[in-house]
C-alpha positions in Angstrom: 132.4 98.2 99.3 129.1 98.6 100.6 126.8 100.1 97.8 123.8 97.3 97.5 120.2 97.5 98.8 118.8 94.2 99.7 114.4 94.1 99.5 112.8 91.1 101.2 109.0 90.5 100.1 107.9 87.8 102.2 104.2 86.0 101.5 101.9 83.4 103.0 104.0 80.6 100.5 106.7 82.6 98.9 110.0 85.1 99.6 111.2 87.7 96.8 114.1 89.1 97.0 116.2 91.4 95.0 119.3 93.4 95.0 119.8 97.2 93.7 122.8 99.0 93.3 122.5 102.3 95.7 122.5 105.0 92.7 119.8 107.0 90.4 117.9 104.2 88.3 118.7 101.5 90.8 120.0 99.0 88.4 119.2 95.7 89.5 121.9 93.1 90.4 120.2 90.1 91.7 116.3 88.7 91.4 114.6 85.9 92.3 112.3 84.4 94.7 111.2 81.2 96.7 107.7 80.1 96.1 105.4 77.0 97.0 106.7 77.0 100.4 104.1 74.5 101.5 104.3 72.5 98.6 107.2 71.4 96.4 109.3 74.8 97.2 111.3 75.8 94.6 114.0 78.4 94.0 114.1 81.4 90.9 116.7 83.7 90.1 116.7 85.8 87.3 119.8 86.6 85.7 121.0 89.5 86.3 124.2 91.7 86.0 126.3 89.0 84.2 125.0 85.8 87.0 123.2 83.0 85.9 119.7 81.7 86.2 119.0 79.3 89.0 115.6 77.2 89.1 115.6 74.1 91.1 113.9 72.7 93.8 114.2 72.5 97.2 112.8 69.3 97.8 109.7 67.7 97.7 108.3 68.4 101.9 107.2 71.9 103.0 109.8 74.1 104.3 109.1 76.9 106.3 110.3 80.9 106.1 113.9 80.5 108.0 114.8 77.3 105.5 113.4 80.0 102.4 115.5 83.0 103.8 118.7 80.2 104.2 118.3 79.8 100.5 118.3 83.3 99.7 121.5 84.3 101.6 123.2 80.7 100.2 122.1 82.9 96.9 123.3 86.5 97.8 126.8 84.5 99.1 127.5 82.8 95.9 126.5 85.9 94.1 129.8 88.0 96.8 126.4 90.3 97.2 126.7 89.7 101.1 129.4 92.4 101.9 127.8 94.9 99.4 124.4 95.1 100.8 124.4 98.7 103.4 120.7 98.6 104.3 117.9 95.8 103.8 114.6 96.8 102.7 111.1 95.1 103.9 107.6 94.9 102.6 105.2 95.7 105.8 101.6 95.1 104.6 99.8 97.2 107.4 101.7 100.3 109.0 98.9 101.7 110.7 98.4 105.3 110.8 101.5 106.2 112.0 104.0 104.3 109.9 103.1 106.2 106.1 106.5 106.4 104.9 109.9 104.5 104.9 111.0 103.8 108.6 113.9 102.4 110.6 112.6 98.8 112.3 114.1 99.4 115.8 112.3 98.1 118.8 109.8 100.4 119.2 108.8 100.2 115.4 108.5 96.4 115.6 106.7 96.5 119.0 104.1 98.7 117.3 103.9 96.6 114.3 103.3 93.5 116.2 100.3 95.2 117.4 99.1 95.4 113.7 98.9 91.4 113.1 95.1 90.9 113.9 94.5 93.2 111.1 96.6 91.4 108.7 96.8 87.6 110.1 98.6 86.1 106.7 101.1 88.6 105.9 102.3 90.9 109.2 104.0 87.9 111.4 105.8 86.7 108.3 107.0 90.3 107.5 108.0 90.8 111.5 110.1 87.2 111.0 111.9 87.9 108.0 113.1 91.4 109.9 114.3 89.2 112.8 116.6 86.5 110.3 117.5 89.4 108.0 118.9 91.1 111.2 120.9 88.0 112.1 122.3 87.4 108.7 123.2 91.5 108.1 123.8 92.8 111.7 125.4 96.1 110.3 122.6 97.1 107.6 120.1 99.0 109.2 116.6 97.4 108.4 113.8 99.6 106.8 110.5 99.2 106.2 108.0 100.3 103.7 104.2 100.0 103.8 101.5 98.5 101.4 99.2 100.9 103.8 101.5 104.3 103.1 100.4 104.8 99.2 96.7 105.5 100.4 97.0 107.2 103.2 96.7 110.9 101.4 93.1 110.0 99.8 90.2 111.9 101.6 88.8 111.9 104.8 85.2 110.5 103.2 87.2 107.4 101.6 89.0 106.5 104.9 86.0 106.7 107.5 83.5 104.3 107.9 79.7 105.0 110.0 80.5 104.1 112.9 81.0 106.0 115.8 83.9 108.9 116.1 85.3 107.0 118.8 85.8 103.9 117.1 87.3 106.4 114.3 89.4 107.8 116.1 90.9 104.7 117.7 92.0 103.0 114.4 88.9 101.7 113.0 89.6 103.0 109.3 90.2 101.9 105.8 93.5 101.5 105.3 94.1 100.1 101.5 96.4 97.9 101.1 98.8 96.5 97.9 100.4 100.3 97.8 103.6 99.5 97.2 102.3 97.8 94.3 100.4 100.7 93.1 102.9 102.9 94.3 105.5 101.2 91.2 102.6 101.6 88.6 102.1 105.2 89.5 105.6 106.0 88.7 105.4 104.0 85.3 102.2 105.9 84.6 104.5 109.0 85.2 107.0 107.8 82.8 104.4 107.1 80.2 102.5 110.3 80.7 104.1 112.5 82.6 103.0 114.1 85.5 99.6 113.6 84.9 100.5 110.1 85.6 97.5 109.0 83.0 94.5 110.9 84.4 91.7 109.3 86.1 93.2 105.8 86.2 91.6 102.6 88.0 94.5 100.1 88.5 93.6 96.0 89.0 95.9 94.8 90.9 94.9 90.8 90.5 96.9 87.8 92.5 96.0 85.6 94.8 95.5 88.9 97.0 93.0 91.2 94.4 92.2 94.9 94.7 91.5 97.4 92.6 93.1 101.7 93.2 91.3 104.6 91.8 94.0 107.3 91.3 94.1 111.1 90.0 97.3 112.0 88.4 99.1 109.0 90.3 97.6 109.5 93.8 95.3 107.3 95.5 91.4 108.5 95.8 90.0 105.0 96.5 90.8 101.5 96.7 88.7 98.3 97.4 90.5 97.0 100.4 89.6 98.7 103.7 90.3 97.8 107.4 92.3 94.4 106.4 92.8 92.6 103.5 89.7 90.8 103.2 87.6 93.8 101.9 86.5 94.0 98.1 86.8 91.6 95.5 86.3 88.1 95.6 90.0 86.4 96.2 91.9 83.0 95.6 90.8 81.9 99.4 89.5 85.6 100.6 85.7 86.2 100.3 86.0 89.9 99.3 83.2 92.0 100.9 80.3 90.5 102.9 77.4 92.4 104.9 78.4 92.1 108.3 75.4 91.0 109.4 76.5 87.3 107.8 79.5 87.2 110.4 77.3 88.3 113.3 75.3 85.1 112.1 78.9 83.0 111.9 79.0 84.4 115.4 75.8 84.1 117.0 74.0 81.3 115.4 76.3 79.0 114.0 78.7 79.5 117.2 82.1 79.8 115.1 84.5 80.7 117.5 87.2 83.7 116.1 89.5 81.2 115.1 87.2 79.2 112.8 85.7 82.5 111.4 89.2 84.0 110.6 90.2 80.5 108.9 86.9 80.5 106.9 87.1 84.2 106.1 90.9 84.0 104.8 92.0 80.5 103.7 88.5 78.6 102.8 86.4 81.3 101.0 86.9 83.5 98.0 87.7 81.5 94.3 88.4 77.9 96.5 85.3 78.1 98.4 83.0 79.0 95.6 84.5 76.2 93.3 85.1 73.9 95.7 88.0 72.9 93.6 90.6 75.5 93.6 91.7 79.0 94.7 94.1 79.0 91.2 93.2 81.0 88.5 94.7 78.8 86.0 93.4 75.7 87.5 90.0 77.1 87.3 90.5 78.2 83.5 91.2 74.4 82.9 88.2 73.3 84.7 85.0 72.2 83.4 83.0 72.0 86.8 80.3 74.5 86.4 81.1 75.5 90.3 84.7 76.8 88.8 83.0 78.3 85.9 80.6 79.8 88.6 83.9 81.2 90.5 84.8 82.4 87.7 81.8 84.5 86.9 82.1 85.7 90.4 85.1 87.0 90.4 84.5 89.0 87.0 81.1 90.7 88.2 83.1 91.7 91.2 85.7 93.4 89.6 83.2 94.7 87.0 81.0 96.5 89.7 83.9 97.9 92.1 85.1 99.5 88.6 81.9 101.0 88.4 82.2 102.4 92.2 85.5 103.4 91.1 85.0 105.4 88.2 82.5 107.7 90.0 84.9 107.8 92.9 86.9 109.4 89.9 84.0 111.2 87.8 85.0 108.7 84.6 87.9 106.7 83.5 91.0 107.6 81.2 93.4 104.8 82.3 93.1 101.4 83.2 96.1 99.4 84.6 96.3 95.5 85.0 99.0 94.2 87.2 100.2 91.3 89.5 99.8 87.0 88.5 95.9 87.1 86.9 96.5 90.7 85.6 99.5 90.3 84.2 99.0 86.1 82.8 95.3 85.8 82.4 94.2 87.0 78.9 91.1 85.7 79.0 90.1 87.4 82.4 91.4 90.6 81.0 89.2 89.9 78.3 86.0 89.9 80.2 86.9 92.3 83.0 87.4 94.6 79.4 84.1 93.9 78.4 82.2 94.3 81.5 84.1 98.1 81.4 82.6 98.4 78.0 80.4 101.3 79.6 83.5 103.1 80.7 84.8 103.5 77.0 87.0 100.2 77.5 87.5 98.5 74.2 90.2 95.3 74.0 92.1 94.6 71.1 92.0 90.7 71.3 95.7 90.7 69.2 97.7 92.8 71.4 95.4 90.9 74.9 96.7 87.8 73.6 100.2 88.6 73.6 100.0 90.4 77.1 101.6 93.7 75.4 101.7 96.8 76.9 98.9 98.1 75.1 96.0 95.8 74.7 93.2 98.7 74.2 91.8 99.1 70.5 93.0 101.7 68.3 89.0 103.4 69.4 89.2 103.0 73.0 87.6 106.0 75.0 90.4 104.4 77.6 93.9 103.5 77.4 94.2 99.8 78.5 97.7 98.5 80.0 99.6 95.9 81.2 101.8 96.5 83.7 104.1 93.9 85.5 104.4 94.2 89.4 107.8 95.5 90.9 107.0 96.1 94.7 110.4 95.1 95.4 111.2 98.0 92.9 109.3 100.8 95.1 110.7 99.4 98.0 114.4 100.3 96.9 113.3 103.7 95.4 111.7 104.8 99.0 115.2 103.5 100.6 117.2 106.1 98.7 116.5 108.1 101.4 118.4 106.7 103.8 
């Protein structure tokens, strides 16, 4: 019986997986993930229809993605999900402009995504590999991809364009968004909370290691932080967020950084870790008491406080506001102050309800309804698959 749907999330450190059964409501058989690839890797599976929870580790050395995928089909085979599964499902940070819905990874698709990977160094070659060992393990599922680019490719012209010259425009140089599939999964929640109003005029934070924030009418994206790649907008774990470009032309020209120092700097050394000079962890930096995590800190929260003010005129004022992902979803304390920074925008906390990480942390006189919302991308992967 072949009736399952397999998603594969693969990161810069970690591999999620789940398994849905192929009906309405996609109940979920199987979740877990392998995180820490570079450090102390370690293996997660939720329970799920009637199987037990697994956590243990996978040794003590790095392992890299084909050793993370081995443990994940070990998983699926102890779990008899192997001969179930009729179509794997991928997460594909960048599709381009052509790729802005679900799509079959033959050939030609990969071949075109490849082309993609200098506009998303960290995640696209990952994503491309986990195609190639999911193949090998499941020759008879068809592979699909969704991508984190597709959710904002229906916001305006204005948001999408940058000044540069129609040429360049027209030859790819865009903002493409990213984290969609992410905010595609809140959108629907927001829909099941709502209806199809899907919440209003809603700003979503979606905060990881990987941070941007989505401005959405009635579930649809109007603007988002990220543009061209992934290092756009706020201030990351080891991203720097937005910079003038006349800084890298400087990198460039006077310091003499060739590309592949500048691309290192930009992705892996700057953001929270280069500011603190002590960590690119959230919760590391909360434990700190080195003013220069403090300082990252601060950063980080005046970041996300200003792009919400870019966002809410995107959107003409705020009705909604959404926290999601690791920080969003974890950090109270950064909720806290994010909250208060919004204070302008009719945001009011309720420090009982923020404490506990419900659903609702907003005060019973917030202007603005104020949720928490955990991440399923592996979720809106399966419900684009149903398709096929």
């Amino acid at each position: 019986m072949t009736d399952a749907i397999l998603v594969l999330n693969g990161g810069s450190s970690s591999l999620k997986f789940a398994v849905f059964e192929r009906r309405d409501q996609l109940p979920l058989l199987l979740r877990g993930n392998v995180s820490s690839l570079g450090h102390q890797p370690r293996l997660r599976v939720e329970a799920a229809a009637g199987r037990s929870k697994i956590d243990r580790s996978l040794g003590e050395s790095p392992i890299d993605m084909d050793k993370a995928f081995a443990a994940v089909a070990s998983v699926l085979a102890e779990n008899d999900l192997l001969r179930r599964i009729d179509s794997v499902g991928h997460r594909i940070v960048h599709g381009g402009r052509d790729f802005t819905g679900a799509t079959l990874l033959d050939e030609g698709t990969l071949k075109a995504l490849r082309l993609l990977e200098p506009l998303a160094p960290i995640h696209q070659r990952i994503n491309i590999e986990i195609v190639a060992l999911a193949t090998e393990l499941l020759p008879q599922a068809p592979q699909i991809g969704c991508f984190d680019t597709a959710f904002h490719s229906t916001r305006p012209a204005l948001a999408r364009i940058y000044g540069l010259p129609r040429a360049m425009t027209e030859a790819g140089i865009i903002s493409y968004g990213f984290h969609g599939l992410s905010y595609s999964h809140i959108a629907s929640k927001l829909r099941d909370r709502y209806g199809v109003g899907a919440g209003g005029r809603t700003i979503v934070a979606h905060l990881g290691s990987g941070a941007s924030l989505c401005a959405m009418r009635a579930g649809a994206s109007v603007a988002t932080t990220m543009g061209f790649s992934t290092l756009d907008g706020l201030v990351m774990s080891t991203r720097c967020g937005a910079i003038d470009p006349g800084a890298i032309l400087y990198l460039l020209q006077d310091q003499k950084l060739s590309p592949k120092e500048l691309t290192t700097l930009l992705y892996e050394s700057s953001g929270l870790l280069g500011v603190s000079g002590v960590s690119g962890d959230m919760q590391t930096l909360l434990g700190s008491k080195d003013p220069a995590a403090a300082q990252a800190l601060d950063l980080f929260i005046y970041r996300v406080g200003r792009e919400m003010g870019s966002l809410a005129a995107a959107l003409g004022g705020l009705d909604t506001l959404v926290f999601t992902a690791g920080i969003g979803e974890h950090a109270a304390q950064i909720r806290r102050r994010i909250c208060v920074e919004a204070g302008w925008l009719g945001v009011t906390v309720d420090d009982d309800h923020n404490l506990r990480g419900d659903d609702l942390v907003s005060a019973p006189n917030s202007r603005v309804d104020v949720l928490v919302i955990p991440a399923n991308e592996e979720s809106a992967v399966a419900s684009e698959m149903l398709v096929f």
